[in-house]
N, C-alpha and C positions, 0 to 999 in steps of 0.2 A: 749751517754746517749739516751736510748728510751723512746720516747710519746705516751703515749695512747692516739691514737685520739677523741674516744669520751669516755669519763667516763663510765667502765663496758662492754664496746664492745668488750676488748680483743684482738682490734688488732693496735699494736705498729708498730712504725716506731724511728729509729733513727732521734734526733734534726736535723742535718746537713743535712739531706734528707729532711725535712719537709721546711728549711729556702731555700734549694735549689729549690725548689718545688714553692717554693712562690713566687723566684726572676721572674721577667717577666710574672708572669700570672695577665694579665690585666680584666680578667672575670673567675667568679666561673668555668665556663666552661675549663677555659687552665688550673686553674689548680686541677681539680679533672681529668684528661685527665693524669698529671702530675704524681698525688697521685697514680693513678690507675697503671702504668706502674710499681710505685714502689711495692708496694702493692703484685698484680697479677703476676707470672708467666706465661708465654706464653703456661705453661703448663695446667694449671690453667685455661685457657680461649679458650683454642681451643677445638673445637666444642660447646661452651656455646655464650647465650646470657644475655642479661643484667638484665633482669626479667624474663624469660624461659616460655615468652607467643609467641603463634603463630603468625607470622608475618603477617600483613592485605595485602603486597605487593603476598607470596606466600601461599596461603591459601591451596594450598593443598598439600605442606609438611607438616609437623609434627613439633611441638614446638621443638625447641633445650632447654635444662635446662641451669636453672639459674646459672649465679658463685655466689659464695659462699656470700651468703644476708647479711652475718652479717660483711664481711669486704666492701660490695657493701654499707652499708647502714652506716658504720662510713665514708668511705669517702666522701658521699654527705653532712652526718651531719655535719661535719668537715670544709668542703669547706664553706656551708652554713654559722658555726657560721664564720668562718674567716672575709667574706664581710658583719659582724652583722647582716645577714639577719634570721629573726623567723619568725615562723608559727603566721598567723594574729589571735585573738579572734574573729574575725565579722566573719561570711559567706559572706559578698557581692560578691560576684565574686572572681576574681582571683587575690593574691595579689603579692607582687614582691617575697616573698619566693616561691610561688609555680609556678612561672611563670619560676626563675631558678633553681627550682628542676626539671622542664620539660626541660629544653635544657640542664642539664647535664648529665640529662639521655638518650637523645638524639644524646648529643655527645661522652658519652661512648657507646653506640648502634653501633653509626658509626664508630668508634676503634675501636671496634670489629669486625665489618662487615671488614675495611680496613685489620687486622693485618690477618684474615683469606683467604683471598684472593690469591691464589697461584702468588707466583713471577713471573713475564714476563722474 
């Protein structure tokens, strides 16, 4: 049976892939890491990045483009609602939703960067 991960997003995964997914991830992080491998084809994400903005480390190549936003962007929502983490009503600063929307995108960045990497 397949699950729409977020409502209206469109993109499905089978149950037994999502409970698989869940076993051992200790941080939103392992497992949208997780989601993302099932998700993504390696086809899918070579030569892309994870938001398709220029990178601050190599500024003078060229942006690589985004993978595909709207399955990038049900598996953060997804992971998010899993560990009940929501977006806060206050401005004050930065709250634990967006604090681990910033390392999951961080650590899909760094998947990325790893799985492109030519074998040794």
């Amino acid at each position: 049976k397949k699950i729409e991960l977020v409502k209206g997003s469109g993109v499905f995964l089978r149950a037994s892939k999502i409970a698989a997914a869940k076993l051992g991830s200790k941080t939103p992080a392992i497992l949208s890491r997780k989601l993302f491998r099932y998700i993504f084809t390696p086809e899918e994400t070579k030569g892309h990045s994870i938001m398709g903005r220029k990178c601050n480390a190599n500024k003078g190549t060229a942006a690589l483009p985004s993978v595909n936003p709207a399955k990038r962007d049900a598996i953060i929502e997804f992971t998010l609602s899993t560990f009940n983490l929501k977006p806060s009503s206050s401005n004050k600063g930065i709250d634990e939703y967006q604090f681990q929307k910033g390392k999951i995108l961080a650590s899909l960045g760094k998947l990325l960067r790893e799985d492109s990497k030519p074998a040794d």
